[in-house]
ROVEXMAR-835341 format. One line per field, with one value per residue (C-alpha): residue in three letters; z, x, y negated. Coordinates in Angstrom, 1 decimal, decimal comma, m for minus. Layout:
residues N
code: (ALA/...)
c3: (Z/...)
c1: (X/...)
c2: (Y/...)
//
This chain:
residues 510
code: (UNK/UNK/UNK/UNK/UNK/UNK/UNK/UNK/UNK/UNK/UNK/UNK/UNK/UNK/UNK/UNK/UNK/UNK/UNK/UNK/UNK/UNK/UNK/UNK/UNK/UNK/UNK/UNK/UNK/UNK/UNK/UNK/UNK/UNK/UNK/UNK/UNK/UNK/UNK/UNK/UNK/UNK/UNK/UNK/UNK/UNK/UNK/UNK/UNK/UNK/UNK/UNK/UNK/UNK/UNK/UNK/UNK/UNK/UNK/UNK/UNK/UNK/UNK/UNK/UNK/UNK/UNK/UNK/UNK/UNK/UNK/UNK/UNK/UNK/UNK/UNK/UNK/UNK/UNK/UNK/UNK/UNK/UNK/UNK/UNK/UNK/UNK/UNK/UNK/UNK/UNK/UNK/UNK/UNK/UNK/UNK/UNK/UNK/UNK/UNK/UNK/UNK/UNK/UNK/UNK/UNK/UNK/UNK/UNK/UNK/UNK/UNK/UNK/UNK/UNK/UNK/UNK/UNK/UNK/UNK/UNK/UNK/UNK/UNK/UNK/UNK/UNK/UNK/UNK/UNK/UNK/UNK/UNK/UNK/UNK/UNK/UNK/UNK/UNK/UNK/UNK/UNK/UNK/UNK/UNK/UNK/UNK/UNK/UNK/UNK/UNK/UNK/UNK/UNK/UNK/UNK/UNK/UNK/UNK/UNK/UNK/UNK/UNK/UNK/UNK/UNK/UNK/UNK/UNK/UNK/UNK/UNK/UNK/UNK/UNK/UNK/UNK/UNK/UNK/UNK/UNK/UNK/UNK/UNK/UNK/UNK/UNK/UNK/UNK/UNK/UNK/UNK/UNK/UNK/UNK/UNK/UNK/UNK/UNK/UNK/UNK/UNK/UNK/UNK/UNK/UNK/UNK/UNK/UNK/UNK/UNK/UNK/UNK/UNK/UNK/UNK/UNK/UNK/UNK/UNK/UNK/UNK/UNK/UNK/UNK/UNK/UNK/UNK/UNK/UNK/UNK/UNK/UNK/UNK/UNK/UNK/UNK/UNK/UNK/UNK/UNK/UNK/UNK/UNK/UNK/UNK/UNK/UNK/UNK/UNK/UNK/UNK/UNK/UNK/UNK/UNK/UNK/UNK/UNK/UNK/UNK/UNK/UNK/UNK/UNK/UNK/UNK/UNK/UNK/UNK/UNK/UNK/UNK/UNK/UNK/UNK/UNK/UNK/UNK/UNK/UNK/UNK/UNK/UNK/UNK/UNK/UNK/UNK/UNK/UNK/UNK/UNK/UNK/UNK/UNK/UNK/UNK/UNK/UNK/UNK/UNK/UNK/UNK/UNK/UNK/UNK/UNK/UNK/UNK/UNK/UNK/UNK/UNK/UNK/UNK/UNK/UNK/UNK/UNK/UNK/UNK/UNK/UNK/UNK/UNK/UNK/UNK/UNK/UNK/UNK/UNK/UNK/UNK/UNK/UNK/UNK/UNK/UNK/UNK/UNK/UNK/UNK/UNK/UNK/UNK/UNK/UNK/UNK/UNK/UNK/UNK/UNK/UNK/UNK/UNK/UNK/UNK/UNK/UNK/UNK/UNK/UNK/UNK/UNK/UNK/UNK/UNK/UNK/UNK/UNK/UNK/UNK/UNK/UNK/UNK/UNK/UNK/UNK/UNK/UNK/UNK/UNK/UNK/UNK/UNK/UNK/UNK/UNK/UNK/UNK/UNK/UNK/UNK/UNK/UNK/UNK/UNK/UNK/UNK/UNK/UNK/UNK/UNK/UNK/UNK/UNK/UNK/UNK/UNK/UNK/UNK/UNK/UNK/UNK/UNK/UNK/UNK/UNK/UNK/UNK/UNK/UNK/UNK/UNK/UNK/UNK/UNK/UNK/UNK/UNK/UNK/UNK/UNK/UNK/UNK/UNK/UNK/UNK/UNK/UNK/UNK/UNK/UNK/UNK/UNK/UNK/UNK/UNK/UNK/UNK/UNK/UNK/UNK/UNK/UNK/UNK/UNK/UNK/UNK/UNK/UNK/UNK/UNK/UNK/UNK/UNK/UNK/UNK/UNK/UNK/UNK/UNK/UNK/UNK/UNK/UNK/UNK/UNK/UNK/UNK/UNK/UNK/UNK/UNK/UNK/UNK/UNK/UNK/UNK/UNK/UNK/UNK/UNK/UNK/UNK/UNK/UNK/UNK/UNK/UNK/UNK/UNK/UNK/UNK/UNK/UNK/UNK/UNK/UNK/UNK)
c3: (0,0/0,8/m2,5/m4,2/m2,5/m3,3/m7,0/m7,2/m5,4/m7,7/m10,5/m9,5/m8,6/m12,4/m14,1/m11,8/m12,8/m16,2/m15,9/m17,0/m14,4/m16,0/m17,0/m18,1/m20,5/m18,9/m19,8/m16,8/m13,9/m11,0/m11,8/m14,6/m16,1/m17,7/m19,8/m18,9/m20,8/m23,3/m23,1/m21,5/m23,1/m20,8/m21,6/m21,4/m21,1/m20,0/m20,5/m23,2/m22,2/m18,6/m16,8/m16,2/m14,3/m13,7/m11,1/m11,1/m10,2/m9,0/m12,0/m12,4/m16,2/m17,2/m20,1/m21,0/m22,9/m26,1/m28,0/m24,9/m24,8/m23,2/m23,1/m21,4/m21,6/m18,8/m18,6/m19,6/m16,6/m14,8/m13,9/m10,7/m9,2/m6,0/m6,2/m6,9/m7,2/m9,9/m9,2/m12,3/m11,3/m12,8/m11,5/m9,6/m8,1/m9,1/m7,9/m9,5/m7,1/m7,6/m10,7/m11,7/m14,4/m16,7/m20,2/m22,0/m24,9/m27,1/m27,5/m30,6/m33,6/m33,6/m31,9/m30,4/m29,1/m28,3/m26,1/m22,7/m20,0/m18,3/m19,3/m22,7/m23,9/m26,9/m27,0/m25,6/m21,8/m22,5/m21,2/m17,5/m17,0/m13,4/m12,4/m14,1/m12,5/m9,5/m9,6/m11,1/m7,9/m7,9/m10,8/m9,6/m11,1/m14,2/m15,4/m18,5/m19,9/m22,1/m25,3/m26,0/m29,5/m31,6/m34,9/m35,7/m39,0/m37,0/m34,8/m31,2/m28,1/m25,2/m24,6/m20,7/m19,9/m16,8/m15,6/m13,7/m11,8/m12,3/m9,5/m9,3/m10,4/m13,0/m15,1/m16,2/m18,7/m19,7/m22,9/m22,8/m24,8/m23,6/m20,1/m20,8/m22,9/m20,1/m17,1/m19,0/m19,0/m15,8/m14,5/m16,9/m17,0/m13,4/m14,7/m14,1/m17,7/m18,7/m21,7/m23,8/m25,2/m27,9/m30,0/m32,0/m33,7/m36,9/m38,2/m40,8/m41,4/m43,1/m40,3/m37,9/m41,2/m41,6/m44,3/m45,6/m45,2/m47,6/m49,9/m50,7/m51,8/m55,4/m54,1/m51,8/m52,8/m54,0/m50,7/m49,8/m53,3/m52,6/m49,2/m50,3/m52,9/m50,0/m48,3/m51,6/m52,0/m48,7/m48,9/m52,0/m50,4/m47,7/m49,3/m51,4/m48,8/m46,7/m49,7/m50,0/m46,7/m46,0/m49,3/m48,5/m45,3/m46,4/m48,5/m45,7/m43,5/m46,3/m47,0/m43,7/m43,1/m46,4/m45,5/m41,9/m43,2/m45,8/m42,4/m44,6/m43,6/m42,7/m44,5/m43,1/m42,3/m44,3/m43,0/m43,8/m44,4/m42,2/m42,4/m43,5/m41,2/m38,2/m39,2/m39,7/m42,7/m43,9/m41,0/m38,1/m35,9/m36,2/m35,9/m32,4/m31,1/m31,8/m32,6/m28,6/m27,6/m29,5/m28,3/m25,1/m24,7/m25,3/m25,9/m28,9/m30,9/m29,7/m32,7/m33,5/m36,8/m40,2/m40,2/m41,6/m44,8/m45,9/m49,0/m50,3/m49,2/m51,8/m51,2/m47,6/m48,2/m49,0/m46,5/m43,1/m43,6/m44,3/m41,0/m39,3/m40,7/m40,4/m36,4/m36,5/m38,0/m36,3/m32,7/m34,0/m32,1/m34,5/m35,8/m32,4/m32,5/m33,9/m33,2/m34,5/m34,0/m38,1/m37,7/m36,3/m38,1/m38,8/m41,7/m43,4/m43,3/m46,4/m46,5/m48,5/m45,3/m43,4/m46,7/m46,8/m42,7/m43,5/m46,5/m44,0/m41,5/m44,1/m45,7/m42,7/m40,1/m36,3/m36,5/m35,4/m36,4/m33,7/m35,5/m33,5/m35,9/m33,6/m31,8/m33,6/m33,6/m36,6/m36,0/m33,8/m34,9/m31,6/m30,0/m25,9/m25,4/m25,4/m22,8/m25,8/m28,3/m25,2/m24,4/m27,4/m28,4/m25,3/m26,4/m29,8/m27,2/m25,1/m28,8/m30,3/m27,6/m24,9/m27,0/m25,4/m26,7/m27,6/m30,1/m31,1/m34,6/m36,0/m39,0/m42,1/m45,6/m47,2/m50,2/m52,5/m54,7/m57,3/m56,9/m59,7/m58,5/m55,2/m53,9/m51,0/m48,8/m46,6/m43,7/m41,2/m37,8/m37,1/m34,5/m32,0/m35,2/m37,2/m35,3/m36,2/m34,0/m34,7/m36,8/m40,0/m41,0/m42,1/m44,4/m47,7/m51,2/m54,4/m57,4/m61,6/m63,8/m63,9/m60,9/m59,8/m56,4/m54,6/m51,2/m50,6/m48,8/m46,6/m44,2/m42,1/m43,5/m41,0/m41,1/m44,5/m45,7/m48,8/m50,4/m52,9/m54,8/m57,1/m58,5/m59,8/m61,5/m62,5/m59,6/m59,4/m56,5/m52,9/m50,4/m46,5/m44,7/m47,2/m45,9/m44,1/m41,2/m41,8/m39,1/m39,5/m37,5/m38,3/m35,3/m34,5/m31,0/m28,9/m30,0/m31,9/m35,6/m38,5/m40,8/m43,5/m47,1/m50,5/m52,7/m55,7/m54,1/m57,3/m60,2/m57,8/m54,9/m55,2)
c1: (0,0/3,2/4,5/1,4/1,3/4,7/4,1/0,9/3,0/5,3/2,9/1,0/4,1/5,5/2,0/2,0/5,1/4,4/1,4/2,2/1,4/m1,0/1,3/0,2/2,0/4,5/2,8/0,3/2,6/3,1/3,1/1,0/m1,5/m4,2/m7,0/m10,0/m13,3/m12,6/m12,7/m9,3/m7,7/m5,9/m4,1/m1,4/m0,5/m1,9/m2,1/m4,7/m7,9/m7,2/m9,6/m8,3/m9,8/m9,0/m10,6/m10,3/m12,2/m15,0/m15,1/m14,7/m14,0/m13,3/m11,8/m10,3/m7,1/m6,9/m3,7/m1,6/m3,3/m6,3/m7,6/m10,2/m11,7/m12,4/m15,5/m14,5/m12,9/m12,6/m10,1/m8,4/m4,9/m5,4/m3,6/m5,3/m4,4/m5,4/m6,1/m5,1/m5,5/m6,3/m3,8/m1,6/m2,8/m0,9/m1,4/m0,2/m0,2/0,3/m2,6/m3,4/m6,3/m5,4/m4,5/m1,8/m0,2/2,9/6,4/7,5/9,8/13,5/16,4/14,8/12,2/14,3/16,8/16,7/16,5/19,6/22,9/23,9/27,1/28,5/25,2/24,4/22,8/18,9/18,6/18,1/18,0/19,6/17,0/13,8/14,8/15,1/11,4/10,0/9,5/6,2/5,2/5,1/1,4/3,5/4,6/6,7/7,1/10,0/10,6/14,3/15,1/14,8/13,8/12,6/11,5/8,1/5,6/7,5/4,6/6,2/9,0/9,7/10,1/8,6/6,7/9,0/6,8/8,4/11,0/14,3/16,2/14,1/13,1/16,8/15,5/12,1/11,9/12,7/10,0/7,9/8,3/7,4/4,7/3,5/4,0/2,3/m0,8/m0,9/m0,8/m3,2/m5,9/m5,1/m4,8/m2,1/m0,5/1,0/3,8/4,8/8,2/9,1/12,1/14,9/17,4/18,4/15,5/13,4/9,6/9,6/11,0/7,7/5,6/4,4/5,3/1,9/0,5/3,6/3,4/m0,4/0,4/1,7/3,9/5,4/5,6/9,2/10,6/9,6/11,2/14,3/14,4/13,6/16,8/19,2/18,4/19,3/22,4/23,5/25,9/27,2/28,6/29,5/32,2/33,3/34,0/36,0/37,6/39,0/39,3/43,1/43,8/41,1/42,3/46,2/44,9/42,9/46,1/48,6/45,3/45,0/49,4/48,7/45,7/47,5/50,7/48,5/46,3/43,3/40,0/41,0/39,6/36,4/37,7/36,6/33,8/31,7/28,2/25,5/22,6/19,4/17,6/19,5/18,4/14,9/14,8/11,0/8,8/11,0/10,5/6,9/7,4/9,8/8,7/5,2/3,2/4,2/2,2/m0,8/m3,7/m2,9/m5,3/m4,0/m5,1/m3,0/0,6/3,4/5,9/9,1/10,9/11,8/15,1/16,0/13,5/14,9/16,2/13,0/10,8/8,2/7,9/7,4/3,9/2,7/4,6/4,4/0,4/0,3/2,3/m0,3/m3,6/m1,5/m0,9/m4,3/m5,9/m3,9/m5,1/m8,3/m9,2/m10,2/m9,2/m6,8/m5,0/m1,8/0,4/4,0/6,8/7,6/11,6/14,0/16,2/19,4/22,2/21,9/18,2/16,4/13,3/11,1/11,3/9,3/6,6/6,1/5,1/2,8/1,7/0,9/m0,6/m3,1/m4,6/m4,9/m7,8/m7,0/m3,6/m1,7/2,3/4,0/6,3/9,7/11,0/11,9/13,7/16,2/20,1/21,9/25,5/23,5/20,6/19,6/18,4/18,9/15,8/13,2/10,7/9,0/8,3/6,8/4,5/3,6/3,0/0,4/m1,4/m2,1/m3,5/m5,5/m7,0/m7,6/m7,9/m9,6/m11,6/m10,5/m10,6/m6,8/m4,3/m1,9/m0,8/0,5/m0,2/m0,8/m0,3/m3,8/m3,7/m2,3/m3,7/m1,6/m2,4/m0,5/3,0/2,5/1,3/m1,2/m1,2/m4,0/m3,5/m5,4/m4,4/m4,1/m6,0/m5,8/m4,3/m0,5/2,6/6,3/9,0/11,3/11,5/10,1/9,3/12,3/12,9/10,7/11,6/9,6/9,7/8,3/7,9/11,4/11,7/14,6/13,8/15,0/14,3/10,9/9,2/6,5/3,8/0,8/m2,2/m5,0/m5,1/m2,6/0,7/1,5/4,6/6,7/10,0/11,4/13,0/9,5/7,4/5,1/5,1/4,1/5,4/6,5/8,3/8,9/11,7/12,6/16,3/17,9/17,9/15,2/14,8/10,9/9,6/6,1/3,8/m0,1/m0,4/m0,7/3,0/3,0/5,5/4,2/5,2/7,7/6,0/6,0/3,2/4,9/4,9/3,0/5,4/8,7/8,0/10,5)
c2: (0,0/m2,2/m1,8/m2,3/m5,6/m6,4/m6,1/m8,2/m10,4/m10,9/m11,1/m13,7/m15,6/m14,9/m15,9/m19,0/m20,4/m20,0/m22,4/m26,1/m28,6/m31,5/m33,8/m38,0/m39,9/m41,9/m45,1/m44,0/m44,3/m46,3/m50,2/m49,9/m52,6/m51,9/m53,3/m54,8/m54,9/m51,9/m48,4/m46,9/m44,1/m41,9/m38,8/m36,7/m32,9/m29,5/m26,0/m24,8/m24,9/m26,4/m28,9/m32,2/m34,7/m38,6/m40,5/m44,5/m47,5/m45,5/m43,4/m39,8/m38,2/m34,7/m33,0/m29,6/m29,5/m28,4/m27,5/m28,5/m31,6/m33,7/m37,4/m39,3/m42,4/m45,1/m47,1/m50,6/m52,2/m55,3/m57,2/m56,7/m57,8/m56,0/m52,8/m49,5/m46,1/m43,2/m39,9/m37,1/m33,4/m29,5/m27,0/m30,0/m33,1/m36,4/m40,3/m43,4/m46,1/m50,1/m50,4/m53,4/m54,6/m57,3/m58,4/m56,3/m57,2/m55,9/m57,7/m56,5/m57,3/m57,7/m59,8/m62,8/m60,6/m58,1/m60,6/m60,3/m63,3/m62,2/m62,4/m60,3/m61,4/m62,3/m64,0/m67,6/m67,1/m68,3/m71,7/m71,9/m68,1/m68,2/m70,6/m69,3/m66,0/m66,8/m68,6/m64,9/m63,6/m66,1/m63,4/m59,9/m59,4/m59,5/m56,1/m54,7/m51,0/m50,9/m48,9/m48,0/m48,6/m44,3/m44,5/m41,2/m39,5/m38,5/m39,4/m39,5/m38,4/m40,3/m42,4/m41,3/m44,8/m46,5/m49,5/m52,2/m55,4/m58,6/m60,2/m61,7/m58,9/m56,9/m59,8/m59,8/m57,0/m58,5/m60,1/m63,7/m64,9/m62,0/m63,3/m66,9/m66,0/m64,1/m66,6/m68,9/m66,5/m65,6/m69,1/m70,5/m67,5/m65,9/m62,3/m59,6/m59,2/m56,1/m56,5/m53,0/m54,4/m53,0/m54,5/m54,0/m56,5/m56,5/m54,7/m55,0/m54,8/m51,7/m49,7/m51,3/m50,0/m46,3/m44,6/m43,7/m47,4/m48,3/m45,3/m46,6/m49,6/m50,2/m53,1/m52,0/m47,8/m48,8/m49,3/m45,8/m44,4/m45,9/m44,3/m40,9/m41,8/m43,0/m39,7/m37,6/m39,5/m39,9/m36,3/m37,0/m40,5/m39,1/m36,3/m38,9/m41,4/m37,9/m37,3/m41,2/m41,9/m41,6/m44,0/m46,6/m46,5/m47,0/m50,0/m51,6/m51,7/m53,3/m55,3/m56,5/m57,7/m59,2/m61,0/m62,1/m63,2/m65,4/m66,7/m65,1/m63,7/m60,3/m57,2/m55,2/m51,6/m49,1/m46,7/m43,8/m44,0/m43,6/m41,4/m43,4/m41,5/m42,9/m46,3/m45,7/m47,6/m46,2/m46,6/m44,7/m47,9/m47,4/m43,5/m44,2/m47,3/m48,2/m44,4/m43,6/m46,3/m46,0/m46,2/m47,3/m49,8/m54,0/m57,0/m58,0/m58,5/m60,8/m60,4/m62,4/m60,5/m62,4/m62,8/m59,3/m59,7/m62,8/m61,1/m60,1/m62,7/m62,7/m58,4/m59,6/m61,6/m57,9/m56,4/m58,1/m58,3/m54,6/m53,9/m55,6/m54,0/m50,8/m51,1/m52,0/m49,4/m47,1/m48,4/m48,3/m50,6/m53,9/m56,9/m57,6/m61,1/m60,6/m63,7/m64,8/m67,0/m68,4/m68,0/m70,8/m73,2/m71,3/m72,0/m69,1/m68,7/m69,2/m71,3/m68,8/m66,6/m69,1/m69,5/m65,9/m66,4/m69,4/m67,2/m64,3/m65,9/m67,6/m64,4/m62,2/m62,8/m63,4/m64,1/m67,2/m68,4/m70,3/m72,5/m73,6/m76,1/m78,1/m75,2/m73,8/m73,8/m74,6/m72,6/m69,6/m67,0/m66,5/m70,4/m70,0/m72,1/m69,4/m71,1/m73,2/m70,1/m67,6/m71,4/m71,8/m68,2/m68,3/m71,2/m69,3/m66,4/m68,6/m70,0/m66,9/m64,0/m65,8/m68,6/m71,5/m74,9/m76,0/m76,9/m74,1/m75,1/m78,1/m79,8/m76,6/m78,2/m77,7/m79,7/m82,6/m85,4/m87,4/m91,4/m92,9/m93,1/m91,4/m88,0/m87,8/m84,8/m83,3/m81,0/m78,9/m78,7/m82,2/m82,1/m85,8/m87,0/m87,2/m88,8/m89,0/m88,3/m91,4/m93,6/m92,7/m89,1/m87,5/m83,7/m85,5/m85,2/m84,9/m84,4/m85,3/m82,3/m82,2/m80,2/m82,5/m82,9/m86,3/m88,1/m89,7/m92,3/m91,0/m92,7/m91,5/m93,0/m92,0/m88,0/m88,1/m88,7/m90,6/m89,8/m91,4/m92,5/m95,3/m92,6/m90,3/m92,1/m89,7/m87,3/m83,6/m82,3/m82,6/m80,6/m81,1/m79,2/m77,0/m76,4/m73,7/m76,1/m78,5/m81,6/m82,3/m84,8/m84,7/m83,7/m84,0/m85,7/m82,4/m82,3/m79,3/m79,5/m78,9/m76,0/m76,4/m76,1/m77,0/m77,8/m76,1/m72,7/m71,0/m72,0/m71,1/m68,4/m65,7)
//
């Protein structure tokens, strides 16, 4: 009898610990904030055909897990910054403690989003970090779960990542503008505010993109071609960079004493190519990054990407508003506002990137561009002053998300009229009405059918601006701040810059 004992024993302990425990995603964990006034998903894993239960808020669901894995879906909820607790549980019991119900939104794009407030050398140190982190210990109903950068050629589950709650310490590692953006939420619509950064520099907008939403569209089905291509051809560069490497690298070296003794630039040093996969160049951002996080239920889109698709700016008016439909279709969750910063004044950044924004932001519904003109840095990518964009990227949120009654944009070129020898513009957007900064507005020129483009005399005339030159008799067109680093100094009185345009954009977008 002992040793039948013994063996059922043993059995039971050997089916036990075979049996998964059910297991949440690791966005549900302690810290967490989540949505109010929609339906909550909430899932994770569990053994086949398993009953899971969540209780929260006075709400008890059940579901039973099917192909390892189950989801429920909270009541809409309502907001709440006292802490609660979550109870998931089949064949193991688990709590989350420290929930908070608020307004979640995603930080996403690529370096300025990406960029820490805290210290991240070779970079400049954002303006005022040391002080605005000390003052984010006012902020701990602010909370971020952050996304390592892993592009991935599929669909990644779960991230293992964590939710941190804003002090003095962990908002070293919050995004900059995230943060800002944030603070200036919570202190203007008393909510906790949940952020899911997710950010990688130098990336494109392709790699946020999936695949299929790119493959079924005729414009942009050639960036997915020339993928598939890289990968084919990626072995055959490879053995032939193994197979040159010891002479390429013999040339780099006499190259580079050449190049010193000359007090030249030296030479880059020759190195092997890298997998495309590894870079994620067709959708792996969206694969590694974005599909983990879906559909964890958020308000909207904080995004701050451009610089990278300055080389095919005019591909990028199909492709950024594509990305957009195609994270929202995949959330499934509607139109949500989508808002983003148009890119800052840098000297090797194109113009036409910024168009192709404006152009974006025009023909897709409830979105908003936050335009930082008047905060960029000439000689760095990355400005320091990061406070301004997260600001201003809130009053688009409080316009758009929340319905309330202020200025986010600044004057939006609408239209033109030729007047004999002078051109008069229209704009929406302007709000209290048009000011310059200084003296006299400042980044005009215009231009006869020539095209030959020369500076302009312009003056506010009520809600327009008339433009003109000695110079252009006949005139046909006008631009304002179409530089690399343009200096506008038009404004509408809530002190918000206008966008840089040009009213030529048909006959000459590239």
């Amino acid at each position: 009898m002992k040793k039948i004992n013994w063996f059922l024993m043993v059995f039971m302990s050997l089916h036990l610990s075979g049996k998964a425990d059910v297991k949440p995603n690791s966005l549900f964990s302690d810290n967490m904030v989540l949505q109010n006034g929609v339906a909550v998903p909430v899932w994770g894993r569990a053994d086949e055909g398993e009953k899971v239960t969540v209780e929260f808020a006075e709400q008890t669901l059940s579901t039973v897990a099917q192909n390892g894995k189950w989801m429920i879906k909270l009541n809409p909820l309502k907001i709440n910054s006292t802490p609660q607790e979550m109870k998931i549980y089949g064949s193991n019991t688990l709590i989350i403690k420290n929930i908070l119900v608020g307004e979640v939104w995603v930080c996403s794009g690529q370096s300025n989003m990406e960029r820490q407030l805290g210290l991240r050398p070779p970079q400049k140190p954002i303006l005022n970090w040391q002080a605005e982190a000390q003052d984010a210990k006012n902020y701990p109903h602010i909370r971020h779960y952050y996304v390592r950068r892993n592009p991935s050629e599929t669909k990644v589950e779960d991230v293992k990542s964590k939710w941190v709650v804003c002090d003095t310490t962990s908002v070293k590692w919050f995004s900059a503008v995230g943060y800002f953006f944030a603070r200036s939420l919570t202190q203007q619509l008393k909510v906790p505010i949940g952020l899911l950064f997710s950010s990688a520099g130098g990336t494109q907008a392709e790699k946020w993109t999936s695949r299929a939403a790119m493959e079924n569209n005729p414009e942009l089905k050639s960036i997915v071609e020339k993928y598939d291509q890289s990968i084919l051809d990626f072995p055959a560069a490879l053995a032939k960079y193994k197979f040159n490497e010891d002479s390429l690298l013999t040339k780099w070296k006499l190259d580079t004493a050449a190049a010193r003794i000359a007090q030249k630039i030296l030479p880059k040093k020759p190195a092997a190519p890298i997998d495309p996969n590894k870079y994620g160049d067709c959708g792996g951002l969206f694969n590694g990054m974005i599909a983990p996080l879906i559909p964890y239920a958020i308000k909207g889109v904080i995004w701050y990407q451009g610089e990278s698709n300055q080389s095919n700016t005019k591909q990028y008016q199909t492709l950024f508003p594509t990305m957009i439909n195609d994270w929202r279709t995949s959330w499934n969750s509607g139109e949500f506002p989508f808002l983003f910063v148009q890119v800052a004044p840098y000297m090797d950044m194109r113009p036409e990137i910024r168009e192709s924004q404006l152009i974006s932001w025009q023909k897709t519904p409830n979105t908003a561009m936050t335009v930082i003109v008047d905060y960029g840095d000439s000689a760095d990518i990355h400005p320091a002053d990061k406070k301004p964009v997260g600001e201003r990227l809130a009053l688009a949120a409080r316009a758009l998300a929340y319905k309330q009654k202020v200025a986010y944009s600044g004057p939006i070129y609408k239209s033109m009229e030729v007047k004999g020898n002078t051109i008069e513009l229209s704009f929406d957007f302007v709000n209290k009405g048009l000011i310059v900064k200084g003296d006299k507005l400042n980044d005009f020129v215009i231009a006869g059918a020539d095209k030959k483009f020369v500076p302009a005399n312009a003056i506010i005339k009520g809600n327009k601006i008339i433009v003109s030159s000695d110079k252009v008799q006949n005139p046909v067109a006008v631009r304002m701040g179409w530089a690399n680093v343009p200096h506008v100094n038009l404004f509408n009185r809530d002190g918000l810059p206008a966008s840089p345009f040009r009213t030529d954009i048909e006959s000459t977008s590239k």
